[in-house]
Backbone of each chain as nested JSON, in Angstrom:
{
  "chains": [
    {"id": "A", "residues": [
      {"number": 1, "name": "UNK", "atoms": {"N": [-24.719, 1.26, 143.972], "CA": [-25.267, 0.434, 142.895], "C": [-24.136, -0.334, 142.208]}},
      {"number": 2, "name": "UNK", "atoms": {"N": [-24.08, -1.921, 142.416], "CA": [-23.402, -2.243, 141.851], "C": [-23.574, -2.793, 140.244]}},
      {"number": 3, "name": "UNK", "atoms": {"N": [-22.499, -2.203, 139.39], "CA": [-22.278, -2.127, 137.999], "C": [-21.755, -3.702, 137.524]}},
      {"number": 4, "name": "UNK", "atoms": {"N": [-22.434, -4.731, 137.065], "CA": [-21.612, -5.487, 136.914], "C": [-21.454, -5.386, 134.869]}},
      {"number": 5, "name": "UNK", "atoms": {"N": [-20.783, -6.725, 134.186], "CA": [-21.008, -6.798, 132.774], "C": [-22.073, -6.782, 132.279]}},
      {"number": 6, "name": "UNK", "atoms": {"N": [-23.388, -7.505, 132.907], "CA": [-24.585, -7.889, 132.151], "C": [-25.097, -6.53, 131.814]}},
      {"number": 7, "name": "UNK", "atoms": {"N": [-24.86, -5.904, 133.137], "CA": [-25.6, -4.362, 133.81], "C": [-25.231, -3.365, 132.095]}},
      {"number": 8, "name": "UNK", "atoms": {"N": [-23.484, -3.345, 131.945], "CA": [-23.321, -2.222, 131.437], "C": [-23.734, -2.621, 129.401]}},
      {"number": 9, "name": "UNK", "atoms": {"N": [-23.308, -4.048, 129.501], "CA": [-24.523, -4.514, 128.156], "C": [-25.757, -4.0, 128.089]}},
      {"number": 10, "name": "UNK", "atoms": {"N": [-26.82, -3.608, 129.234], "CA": [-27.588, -3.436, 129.204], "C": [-28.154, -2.219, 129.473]}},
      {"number": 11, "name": "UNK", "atoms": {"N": [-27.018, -1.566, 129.304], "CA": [-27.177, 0.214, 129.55], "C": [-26.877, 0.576, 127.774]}},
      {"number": 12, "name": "UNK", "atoms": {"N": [-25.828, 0.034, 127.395], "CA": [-25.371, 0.096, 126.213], "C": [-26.439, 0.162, 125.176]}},
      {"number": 13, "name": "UNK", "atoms": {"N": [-27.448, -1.376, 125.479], "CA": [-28.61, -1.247, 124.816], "C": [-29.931, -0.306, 124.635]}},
      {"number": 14, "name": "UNK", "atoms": {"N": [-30.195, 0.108, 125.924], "CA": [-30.524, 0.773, 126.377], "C": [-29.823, 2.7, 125.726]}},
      {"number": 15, "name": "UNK", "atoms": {"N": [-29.003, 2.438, 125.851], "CA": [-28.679, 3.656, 125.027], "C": [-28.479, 3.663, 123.54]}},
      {"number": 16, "name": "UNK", "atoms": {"N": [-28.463, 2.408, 122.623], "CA": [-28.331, 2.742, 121.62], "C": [-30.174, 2.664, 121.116]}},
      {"number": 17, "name": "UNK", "atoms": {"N": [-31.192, 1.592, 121.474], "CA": [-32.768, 1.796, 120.939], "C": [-32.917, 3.44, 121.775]}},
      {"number": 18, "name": "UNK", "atoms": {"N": [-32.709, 3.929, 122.889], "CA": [-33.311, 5.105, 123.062], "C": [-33.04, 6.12, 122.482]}},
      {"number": 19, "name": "UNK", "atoms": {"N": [-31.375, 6.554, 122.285], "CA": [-31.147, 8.011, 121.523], "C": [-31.346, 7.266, 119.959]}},
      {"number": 20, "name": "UNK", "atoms": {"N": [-31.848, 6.234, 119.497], "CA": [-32.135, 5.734, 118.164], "C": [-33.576, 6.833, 117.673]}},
      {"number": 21, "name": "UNK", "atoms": {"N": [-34.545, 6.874, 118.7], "CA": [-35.81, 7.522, 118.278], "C": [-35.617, 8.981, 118.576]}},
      {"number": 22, "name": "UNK", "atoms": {"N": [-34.28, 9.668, 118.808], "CA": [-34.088, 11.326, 118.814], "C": [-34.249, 11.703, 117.574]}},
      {"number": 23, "name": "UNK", "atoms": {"N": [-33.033, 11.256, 116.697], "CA": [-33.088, 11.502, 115.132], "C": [-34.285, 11.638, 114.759]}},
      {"number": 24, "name": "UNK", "atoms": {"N": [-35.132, 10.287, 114.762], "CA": [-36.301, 9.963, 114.033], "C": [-37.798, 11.532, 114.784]}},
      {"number": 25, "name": "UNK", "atoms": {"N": [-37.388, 12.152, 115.956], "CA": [-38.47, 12.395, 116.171], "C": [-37.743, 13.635, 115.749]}},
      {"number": 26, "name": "UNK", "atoms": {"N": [-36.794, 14.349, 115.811], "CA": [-36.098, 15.417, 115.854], "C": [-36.97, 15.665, 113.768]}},
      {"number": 27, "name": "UNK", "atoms": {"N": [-36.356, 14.639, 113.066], "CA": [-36.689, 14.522, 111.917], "C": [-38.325, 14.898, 111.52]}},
      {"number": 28, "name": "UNK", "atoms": {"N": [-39.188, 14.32, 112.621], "CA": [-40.234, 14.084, 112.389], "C": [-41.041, 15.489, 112.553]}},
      {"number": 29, "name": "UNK", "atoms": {"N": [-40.093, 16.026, 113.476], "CA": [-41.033, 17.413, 114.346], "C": [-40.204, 18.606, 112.822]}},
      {"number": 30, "name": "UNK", "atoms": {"N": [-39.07, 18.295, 112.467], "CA": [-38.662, 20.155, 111.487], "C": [-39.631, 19.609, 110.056]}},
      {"number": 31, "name": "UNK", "atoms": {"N": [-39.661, 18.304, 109.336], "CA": [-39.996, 18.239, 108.176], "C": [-41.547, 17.685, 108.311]}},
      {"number": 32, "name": "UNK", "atoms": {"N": [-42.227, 17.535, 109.493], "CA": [-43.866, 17.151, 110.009], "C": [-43.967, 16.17, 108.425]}},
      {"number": 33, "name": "UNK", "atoms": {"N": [-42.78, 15.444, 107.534], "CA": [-43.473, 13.895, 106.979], "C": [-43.712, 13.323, 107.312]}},
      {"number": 34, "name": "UNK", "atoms": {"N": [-44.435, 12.326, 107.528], "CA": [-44.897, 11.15, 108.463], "C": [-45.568, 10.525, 107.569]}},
      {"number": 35, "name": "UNK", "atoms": {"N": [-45.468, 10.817, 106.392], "CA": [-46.261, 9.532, 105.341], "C": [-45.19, 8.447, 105.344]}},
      {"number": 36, "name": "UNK", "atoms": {"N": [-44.058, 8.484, 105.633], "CA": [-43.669, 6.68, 105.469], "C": [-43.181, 6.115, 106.882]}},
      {"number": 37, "name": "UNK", "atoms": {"N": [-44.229, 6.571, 107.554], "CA": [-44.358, 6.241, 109.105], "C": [-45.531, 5.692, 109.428]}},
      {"number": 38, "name": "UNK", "atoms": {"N": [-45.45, 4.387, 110.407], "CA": [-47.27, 3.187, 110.035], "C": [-47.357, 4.027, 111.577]}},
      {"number": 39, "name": "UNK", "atoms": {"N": [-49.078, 4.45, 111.407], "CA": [-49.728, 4.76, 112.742], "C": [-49.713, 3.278, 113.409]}},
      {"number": 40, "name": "UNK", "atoms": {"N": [-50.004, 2.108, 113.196], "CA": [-50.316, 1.391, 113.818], "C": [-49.259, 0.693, 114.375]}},
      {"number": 41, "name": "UNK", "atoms": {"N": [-47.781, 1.035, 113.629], "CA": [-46.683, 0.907, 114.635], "C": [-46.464, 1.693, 115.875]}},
      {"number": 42, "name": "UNK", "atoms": {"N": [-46.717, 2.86, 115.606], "CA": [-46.154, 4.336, 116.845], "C": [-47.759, 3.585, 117.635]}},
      {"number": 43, "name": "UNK", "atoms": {"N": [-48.851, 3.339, 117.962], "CA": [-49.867, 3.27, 118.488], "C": [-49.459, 1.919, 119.102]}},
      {"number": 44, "name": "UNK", "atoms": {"N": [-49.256, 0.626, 118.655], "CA": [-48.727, -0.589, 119.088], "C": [-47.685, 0.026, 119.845]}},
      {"number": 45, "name": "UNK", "atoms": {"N": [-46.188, 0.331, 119.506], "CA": [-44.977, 0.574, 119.908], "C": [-45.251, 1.515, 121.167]}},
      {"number": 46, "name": "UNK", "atoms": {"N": [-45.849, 2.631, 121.189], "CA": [-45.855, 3.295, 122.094], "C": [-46.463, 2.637, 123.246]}},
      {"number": 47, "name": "UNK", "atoms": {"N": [-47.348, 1.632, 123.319], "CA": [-48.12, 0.946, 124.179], "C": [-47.201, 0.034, 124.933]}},
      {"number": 48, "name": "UNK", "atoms": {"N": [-46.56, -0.757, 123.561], "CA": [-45.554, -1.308, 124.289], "C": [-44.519, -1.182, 125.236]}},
      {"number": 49, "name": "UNK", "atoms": {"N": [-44.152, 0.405, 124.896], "CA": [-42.674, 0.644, 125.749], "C": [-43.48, 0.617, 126.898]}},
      {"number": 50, "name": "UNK", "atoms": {"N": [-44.455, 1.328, 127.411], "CA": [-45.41, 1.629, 128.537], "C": [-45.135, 0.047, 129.61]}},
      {"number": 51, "name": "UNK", "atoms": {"N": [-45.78, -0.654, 128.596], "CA": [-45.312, -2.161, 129.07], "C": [-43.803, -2.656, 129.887]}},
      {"number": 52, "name": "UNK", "atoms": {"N": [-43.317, -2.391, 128.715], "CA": [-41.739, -2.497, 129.177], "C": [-41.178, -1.987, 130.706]}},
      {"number": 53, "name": "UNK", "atoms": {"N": [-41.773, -0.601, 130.766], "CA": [-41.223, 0.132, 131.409], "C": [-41.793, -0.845, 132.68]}},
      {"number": 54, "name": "UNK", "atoms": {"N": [-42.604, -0.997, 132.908], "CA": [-43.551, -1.727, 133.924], "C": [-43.002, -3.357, 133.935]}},
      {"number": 55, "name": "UNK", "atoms": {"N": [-42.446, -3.704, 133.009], "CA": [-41.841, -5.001, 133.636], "C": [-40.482, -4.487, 134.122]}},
      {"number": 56, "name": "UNK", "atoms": {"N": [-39.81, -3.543, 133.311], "CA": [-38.569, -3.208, 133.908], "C": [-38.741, -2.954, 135.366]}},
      {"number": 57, "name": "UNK", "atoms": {"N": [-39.278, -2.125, 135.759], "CA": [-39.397, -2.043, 137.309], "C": [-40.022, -2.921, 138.296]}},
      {"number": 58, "name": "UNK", "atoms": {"N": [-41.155, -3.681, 137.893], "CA": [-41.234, -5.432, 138.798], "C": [-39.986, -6.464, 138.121]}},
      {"number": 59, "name": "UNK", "atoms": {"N": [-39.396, -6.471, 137.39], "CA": [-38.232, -7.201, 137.49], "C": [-36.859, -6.539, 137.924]}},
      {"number": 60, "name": "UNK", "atoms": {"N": [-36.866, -5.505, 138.455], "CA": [-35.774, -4.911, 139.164], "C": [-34.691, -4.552, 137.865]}},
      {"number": 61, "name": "UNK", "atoms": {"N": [-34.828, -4.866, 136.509], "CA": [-33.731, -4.574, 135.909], "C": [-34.165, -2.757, 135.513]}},
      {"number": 62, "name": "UNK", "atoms": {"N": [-33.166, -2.255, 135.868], "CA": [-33.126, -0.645, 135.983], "C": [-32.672, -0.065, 134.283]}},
      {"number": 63, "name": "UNK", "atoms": {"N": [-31.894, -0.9, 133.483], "CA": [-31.694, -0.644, 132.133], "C": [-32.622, -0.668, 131.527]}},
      {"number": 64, "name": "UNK", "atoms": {"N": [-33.77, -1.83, 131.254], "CA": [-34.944, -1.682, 130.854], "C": [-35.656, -0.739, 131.407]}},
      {"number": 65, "name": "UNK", "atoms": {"N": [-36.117, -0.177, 132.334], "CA": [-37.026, 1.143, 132.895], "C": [-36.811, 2.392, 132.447]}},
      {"number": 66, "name": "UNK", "atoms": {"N": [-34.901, 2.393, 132.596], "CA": [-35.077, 3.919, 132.139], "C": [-34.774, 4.042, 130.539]}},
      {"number": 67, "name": "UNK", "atoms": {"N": [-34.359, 3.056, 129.979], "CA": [-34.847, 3.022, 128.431], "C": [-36.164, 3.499, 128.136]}},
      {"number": 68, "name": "UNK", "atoms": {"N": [-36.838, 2.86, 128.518], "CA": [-38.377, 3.086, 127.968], "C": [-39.135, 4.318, 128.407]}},
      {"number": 69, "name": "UNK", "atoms": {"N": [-38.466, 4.616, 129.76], "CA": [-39.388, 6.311, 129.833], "C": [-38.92, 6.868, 129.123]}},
      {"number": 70, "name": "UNK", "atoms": {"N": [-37.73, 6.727, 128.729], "CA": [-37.632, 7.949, 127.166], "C": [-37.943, 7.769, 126.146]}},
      {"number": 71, "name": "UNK", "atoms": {"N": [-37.567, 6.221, 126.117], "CA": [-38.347, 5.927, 124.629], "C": [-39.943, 6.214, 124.423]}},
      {"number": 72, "name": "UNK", "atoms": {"N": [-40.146, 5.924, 125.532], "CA": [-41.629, 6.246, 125.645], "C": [-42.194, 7.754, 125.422]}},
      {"number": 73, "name": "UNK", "atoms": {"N": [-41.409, 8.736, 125.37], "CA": [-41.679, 10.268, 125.643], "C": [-41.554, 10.443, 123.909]}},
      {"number": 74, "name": "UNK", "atoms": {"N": [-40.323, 9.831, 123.472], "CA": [-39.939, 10.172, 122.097], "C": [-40.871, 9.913, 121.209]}},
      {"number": 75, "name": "UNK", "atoms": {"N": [-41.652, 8.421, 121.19], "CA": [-42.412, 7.277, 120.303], "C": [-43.773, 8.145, 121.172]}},
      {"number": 76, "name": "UNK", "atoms": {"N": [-44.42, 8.699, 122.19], "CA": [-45.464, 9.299, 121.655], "C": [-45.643, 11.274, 120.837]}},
      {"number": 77, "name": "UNK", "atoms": {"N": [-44.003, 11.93, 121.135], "CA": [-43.893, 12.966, 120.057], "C": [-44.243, 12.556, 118.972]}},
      {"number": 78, "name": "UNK", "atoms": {"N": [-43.683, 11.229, 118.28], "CA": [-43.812, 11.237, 117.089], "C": [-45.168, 10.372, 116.923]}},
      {"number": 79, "name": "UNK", "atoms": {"N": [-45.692, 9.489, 117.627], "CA": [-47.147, 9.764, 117.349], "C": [-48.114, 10.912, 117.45]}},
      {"number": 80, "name": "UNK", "atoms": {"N": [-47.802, 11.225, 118.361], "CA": [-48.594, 12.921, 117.842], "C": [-48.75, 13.71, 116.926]}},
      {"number": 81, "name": "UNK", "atoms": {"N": [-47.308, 13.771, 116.473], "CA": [-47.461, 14.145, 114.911], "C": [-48.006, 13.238, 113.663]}},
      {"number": 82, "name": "UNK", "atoms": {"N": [-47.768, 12.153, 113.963], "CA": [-48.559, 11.07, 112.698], "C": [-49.972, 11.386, 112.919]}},
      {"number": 83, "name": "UNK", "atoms": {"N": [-50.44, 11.746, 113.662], "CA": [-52.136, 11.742, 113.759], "C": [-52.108, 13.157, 114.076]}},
      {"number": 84, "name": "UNK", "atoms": {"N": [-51.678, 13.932, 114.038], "CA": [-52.196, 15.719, 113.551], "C": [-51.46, 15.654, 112.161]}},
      {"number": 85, "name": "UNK", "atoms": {"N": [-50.36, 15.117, 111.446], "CA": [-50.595, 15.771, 110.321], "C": [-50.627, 14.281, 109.228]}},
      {"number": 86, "name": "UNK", "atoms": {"N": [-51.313, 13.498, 109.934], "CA": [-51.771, 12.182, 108.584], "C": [-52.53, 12.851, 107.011]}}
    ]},
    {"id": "B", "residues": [
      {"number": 1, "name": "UNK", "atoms": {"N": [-41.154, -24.386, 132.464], "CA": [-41.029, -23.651, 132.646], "C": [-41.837, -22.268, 133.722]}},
      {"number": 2, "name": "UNK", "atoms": {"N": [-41.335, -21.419, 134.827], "CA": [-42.492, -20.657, 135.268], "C": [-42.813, -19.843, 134.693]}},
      {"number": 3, "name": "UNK", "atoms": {"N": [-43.981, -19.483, 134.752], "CA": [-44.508, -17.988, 134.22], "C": [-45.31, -17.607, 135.091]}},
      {"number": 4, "name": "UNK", "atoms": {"N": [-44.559, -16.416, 135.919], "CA": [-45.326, -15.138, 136.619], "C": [-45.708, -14.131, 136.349]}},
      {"number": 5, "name": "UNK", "atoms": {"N": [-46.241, -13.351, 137.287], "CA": [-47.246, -12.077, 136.588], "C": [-45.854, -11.188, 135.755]}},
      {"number": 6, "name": "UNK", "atoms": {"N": [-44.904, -11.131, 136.417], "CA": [-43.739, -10.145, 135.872], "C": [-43.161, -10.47, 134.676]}},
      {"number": 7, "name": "UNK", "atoms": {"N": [-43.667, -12.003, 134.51], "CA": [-42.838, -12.298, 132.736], "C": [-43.711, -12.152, 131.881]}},
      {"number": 8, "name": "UNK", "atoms": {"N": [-45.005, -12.432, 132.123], "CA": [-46.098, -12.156, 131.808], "C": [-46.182, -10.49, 130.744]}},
      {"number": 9, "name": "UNK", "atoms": {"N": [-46.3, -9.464, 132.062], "CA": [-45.823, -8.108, 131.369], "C": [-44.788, -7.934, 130.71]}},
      {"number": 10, "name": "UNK", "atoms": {"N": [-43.133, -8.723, 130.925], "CA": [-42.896, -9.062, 129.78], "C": [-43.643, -9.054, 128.33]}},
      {"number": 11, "name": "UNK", "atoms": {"N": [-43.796, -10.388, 128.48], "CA": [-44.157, -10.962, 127.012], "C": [-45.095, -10.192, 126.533]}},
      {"number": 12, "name": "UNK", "atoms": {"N": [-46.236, -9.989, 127.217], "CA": [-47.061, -8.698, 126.546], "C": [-46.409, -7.593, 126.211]}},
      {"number": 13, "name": "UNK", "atoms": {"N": [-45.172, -6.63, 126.738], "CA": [-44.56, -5.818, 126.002], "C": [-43.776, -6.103, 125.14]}},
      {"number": 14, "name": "UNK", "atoms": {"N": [-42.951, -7.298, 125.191], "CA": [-42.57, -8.002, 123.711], "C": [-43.437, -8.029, 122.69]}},
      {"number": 15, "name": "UNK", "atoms": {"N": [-44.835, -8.444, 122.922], "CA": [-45.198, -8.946, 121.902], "C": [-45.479, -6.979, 121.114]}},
      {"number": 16, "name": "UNK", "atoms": {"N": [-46.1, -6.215, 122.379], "CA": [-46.512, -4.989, 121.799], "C": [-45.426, -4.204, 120.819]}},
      {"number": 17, "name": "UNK", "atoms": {"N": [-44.115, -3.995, 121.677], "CA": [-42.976, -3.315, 120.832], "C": [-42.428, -4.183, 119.64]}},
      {"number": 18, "name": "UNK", "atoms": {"N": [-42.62, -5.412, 119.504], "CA": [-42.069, -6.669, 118.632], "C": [-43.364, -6.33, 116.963]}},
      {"number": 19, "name": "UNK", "atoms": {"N": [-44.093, -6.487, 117.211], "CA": [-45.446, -6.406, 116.347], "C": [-45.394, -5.272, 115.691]}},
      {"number": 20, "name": "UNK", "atoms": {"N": [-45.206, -4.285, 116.332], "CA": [-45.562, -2.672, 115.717], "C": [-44.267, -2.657, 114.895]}},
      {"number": 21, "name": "UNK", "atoms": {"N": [-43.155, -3.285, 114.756], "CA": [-42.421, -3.161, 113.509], "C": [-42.733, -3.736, 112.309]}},
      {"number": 22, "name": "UNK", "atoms": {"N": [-43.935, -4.926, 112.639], "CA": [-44.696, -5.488, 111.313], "C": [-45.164, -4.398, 110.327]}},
      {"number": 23, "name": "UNK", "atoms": {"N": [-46.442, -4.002, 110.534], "CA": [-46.937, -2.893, 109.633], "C": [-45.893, -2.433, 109.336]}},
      {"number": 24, "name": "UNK", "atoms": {"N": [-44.985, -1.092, 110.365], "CA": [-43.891, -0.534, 109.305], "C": [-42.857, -1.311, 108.947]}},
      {"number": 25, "name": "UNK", "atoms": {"N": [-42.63, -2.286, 108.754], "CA": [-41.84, -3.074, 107.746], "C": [-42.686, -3.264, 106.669]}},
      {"number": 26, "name": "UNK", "atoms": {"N": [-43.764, -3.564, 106.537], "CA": [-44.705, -4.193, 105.386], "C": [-45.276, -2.589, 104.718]}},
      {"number": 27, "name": "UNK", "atoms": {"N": [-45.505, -1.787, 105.158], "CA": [-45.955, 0.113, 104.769], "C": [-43.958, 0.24, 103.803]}},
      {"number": 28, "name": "UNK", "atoms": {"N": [-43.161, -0.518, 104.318], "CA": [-42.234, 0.443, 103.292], "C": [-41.602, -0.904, 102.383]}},
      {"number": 29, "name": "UNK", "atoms": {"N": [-41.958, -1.816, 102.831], "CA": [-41.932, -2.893, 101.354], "C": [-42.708, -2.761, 100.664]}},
      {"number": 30, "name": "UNK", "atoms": {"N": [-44.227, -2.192, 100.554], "CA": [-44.968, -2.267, 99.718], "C": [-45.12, -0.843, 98.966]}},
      {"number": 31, "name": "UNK", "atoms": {"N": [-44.627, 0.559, 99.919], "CA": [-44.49, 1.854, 99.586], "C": [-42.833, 2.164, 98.399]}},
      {"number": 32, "name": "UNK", "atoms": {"N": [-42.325, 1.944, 99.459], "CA": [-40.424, 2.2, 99.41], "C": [-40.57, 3.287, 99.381]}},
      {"number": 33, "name": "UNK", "atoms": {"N": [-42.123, 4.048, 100.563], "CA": [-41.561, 5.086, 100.941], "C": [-40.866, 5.541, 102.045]}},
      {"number": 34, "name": "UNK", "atoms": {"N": [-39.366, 5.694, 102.225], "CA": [-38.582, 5.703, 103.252], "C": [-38.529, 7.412, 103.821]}},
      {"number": 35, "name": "UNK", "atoms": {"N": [-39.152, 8.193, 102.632], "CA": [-38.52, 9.713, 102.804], "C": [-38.739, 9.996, 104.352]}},
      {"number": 36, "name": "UNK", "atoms": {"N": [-39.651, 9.356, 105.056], "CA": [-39.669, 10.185, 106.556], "C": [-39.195, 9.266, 107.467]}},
      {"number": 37, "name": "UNK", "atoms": {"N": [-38.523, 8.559, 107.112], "CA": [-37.57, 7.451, 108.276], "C": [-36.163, 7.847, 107.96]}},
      {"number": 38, "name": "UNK", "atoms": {"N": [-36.08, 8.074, 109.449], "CA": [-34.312, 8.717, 109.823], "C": [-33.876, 7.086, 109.811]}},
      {"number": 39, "name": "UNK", "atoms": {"N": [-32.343, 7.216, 108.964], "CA": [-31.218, 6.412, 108.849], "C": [-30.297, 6.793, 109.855]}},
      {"number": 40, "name": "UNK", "atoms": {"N": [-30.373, 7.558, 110.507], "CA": [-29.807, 7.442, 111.554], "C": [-30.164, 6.857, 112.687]}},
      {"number": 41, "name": "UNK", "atoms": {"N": [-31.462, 6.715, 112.997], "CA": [-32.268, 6.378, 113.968], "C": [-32.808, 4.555, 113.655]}},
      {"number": 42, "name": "UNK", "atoms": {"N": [-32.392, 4.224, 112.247], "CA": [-32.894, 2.889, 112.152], "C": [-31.393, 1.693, 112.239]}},
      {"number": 43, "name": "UNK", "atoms": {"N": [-30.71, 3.031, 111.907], "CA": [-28.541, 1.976, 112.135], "C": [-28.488, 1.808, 113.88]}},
      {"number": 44, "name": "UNK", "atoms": {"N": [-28.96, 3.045, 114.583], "CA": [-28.611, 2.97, 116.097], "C": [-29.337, 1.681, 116.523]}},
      {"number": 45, "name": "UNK", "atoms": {"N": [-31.143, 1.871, 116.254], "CA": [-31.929, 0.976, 116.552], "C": [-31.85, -0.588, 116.309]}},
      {"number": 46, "name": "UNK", "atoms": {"N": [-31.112, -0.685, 114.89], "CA": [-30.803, -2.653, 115.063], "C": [-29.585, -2.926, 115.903]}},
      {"number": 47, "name": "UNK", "atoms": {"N": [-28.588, -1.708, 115.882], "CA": [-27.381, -2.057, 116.729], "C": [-27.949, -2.485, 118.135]}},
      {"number": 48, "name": "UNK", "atoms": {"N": [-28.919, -1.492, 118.74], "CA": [-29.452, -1.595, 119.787], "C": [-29.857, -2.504, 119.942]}},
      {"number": 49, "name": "UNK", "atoms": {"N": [-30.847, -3.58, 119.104], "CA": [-31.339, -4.342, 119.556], "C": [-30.778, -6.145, 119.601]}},
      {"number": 50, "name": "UNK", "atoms": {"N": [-29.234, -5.634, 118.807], "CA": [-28.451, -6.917, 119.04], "C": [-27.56, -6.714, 120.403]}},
      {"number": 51, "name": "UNK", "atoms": {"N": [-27.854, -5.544, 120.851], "CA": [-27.692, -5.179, 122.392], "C": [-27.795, -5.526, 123.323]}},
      {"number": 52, "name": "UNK", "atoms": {"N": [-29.012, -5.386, 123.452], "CA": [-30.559, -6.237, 123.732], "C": [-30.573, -7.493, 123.912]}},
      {"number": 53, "name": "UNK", "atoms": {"N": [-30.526, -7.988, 122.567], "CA": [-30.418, -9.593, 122.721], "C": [-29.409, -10.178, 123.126]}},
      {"number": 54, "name": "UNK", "atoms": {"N": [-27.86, -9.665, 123.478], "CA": [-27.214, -10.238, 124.148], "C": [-27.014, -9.96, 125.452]}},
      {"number": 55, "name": "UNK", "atoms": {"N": [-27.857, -8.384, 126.128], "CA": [-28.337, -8.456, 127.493], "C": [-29.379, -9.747, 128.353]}},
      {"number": 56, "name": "UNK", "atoms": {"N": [-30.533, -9.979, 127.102], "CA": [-31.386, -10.546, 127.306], "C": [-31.156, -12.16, 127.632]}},
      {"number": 57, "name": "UNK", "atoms": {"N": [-30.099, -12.348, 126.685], "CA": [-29.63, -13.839, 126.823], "C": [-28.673, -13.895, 128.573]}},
      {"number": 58, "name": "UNK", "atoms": {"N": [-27.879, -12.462, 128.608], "CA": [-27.142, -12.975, 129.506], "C": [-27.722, -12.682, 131.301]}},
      {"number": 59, "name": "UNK", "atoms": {"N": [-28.791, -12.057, 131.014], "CA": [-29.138, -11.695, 132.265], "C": [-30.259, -12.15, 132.073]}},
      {"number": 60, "name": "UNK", "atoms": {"N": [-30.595, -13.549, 131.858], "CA": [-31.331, -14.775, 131.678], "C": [-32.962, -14.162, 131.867]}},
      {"number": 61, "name": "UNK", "atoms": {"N": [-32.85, -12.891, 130.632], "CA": [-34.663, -12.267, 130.388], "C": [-35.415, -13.011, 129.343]}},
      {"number": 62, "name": "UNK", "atoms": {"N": [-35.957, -14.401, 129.59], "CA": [-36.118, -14.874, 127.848], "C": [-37.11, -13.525, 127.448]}},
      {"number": 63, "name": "UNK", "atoms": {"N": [-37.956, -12.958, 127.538], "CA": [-38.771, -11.62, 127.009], "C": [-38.072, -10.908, 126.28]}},
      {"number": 64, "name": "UNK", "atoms": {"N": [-37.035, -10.714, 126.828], "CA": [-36.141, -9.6, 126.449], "C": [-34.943, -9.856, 125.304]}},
      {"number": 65, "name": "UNK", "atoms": {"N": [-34.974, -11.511, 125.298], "CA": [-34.226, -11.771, 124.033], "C": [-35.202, -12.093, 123.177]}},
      {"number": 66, "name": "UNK", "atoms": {"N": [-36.211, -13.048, 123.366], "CA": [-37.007, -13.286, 122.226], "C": [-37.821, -11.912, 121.646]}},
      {"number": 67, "name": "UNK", "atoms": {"N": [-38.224, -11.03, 122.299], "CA": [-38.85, -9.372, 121.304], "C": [-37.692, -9.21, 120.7]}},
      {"number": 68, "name": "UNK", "atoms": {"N": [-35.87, -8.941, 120.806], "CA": [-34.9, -8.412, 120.254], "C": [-34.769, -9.871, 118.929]}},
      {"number": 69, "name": "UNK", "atoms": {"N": [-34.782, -10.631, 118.982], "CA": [-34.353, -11.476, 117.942], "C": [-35.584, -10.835, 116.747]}},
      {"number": 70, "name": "UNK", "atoms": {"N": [-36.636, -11.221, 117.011], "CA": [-37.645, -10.6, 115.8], "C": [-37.262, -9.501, 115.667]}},
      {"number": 71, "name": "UNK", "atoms": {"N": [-37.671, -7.992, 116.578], "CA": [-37.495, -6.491, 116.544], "C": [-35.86, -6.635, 115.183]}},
      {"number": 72, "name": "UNK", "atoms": {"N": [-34.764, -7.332, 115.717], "CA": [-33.664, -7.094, 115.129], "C": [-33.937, -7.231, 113.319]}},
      {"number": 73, "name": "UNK", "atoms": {"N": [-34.366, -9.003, 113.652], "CA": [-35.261, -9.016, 111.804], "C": [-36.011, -7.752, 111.096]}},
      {"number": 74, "name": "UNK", "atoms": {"N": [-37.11, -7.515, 111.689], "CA": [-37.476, -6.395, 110.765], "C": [-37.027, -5.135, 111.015]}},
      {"number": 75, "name": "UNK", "atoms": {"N": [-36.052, -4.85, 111.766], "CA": [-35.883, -3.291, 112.105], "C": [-34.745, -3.549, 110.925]}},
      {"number": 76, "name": "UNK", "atoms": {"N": [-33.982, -4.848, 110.824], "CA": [-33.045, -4.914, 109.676], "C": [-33.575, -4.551, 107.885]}},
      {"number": 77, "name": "UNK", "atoms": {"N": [-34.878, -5.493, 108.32], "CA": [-35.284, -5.244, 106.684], "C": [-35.979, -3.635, 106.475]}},
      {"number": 78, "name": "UNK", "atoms": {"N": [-36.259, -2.772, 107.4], "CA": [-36.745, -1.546, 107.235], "C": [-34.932, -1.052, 106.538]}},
      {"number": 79, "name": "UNK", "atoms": {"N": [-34.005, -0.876, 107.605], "CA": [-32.995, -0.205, 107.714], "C": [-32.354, -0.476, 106.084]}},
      {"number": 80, "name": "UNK", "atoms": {"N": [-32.29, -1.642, 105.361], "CA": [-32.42, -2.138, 103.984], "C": [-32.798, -1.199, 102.631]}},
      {"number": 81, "name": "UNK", "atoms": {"N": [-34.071, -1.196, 103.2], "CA": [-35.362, -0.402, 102.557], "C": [-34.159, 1.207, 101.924]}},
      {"number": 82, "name": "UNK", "atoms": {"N": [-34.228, 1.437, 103.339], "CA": [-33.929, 2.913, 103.513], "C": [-32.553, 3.085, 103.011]}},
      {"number": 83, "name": "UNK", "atoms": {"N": [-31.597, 2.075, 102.934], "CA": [-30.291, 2.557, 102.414], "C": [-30.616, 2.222, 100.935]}},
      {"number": 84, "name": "UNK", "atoms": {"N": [-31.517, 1.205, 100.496], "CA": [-31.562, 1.423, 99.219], "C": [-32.167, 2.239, 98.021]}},
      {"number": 85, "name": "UNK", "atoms": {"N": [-33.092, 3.042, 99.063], "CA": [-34.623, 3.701, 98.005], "C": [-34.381, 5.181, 98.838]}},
      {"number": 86, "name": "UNK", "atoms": {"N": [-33.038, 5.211, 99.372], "CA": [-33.184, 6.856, 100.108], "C": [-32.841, 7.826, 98.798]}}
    ]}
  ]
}
């Protein structure tokens, strides 16, 4: 696999939005607040990464794909909890 | 310009992950309730997404820069919110 600049920009990114939603869910799961958290973001957002992930892989870019399966795992923990403890 | 099915899913996941920061930008301008949004998770997330937008520009994804230019706007004015009303 060749690594070029665009590639490792785009791992970079890729790693800073994905371990971005650890904190937030890590946060979300010990203190279950979620009152200043919008359901209709985590419900939009989570849909979206789904998306993402699916253009990432018909456009061959591999930074976008594996961003989003995690982001995607993280953003529906923490919807889960917004809608069990709203 | 073309537009194929693959930019297509693009832009529909732009628009999905891009949007869902509306509400929670507008839930904590109108709340300033930040108590359940990690500051750690909202500093990684705009870094990330000026990441993003300079992956997006350079590995010629317009999808992928135009969701990061907005996402960056309001993930900025949340991240705001939260350093000021934490």
């Amino acid at each position: 696999m060749k690594i070029d600049t665009v590639s490792i920009i785009g791992y970079l990114a890729a790693f800073g939005t994905t371990v971005s939603f650890l904190p937030q869910a890590i946060k979300t799961i010990q203190t279950k607040d979620t009152s200043g958290i919008s359901l209709s973001m985590y419900t939009l957002f989570t849909l979206g990464t789904l998306l993402w992930l699916i253009y990432g892989i018909t456009s061959h870019s591999l930074p976008v794909a594996i961003a989003n399966v995690i982001t995607f795992i993280f953003a529906s923990i923490i919807l889960g909890y917004k809608i069990r403890y709203k």
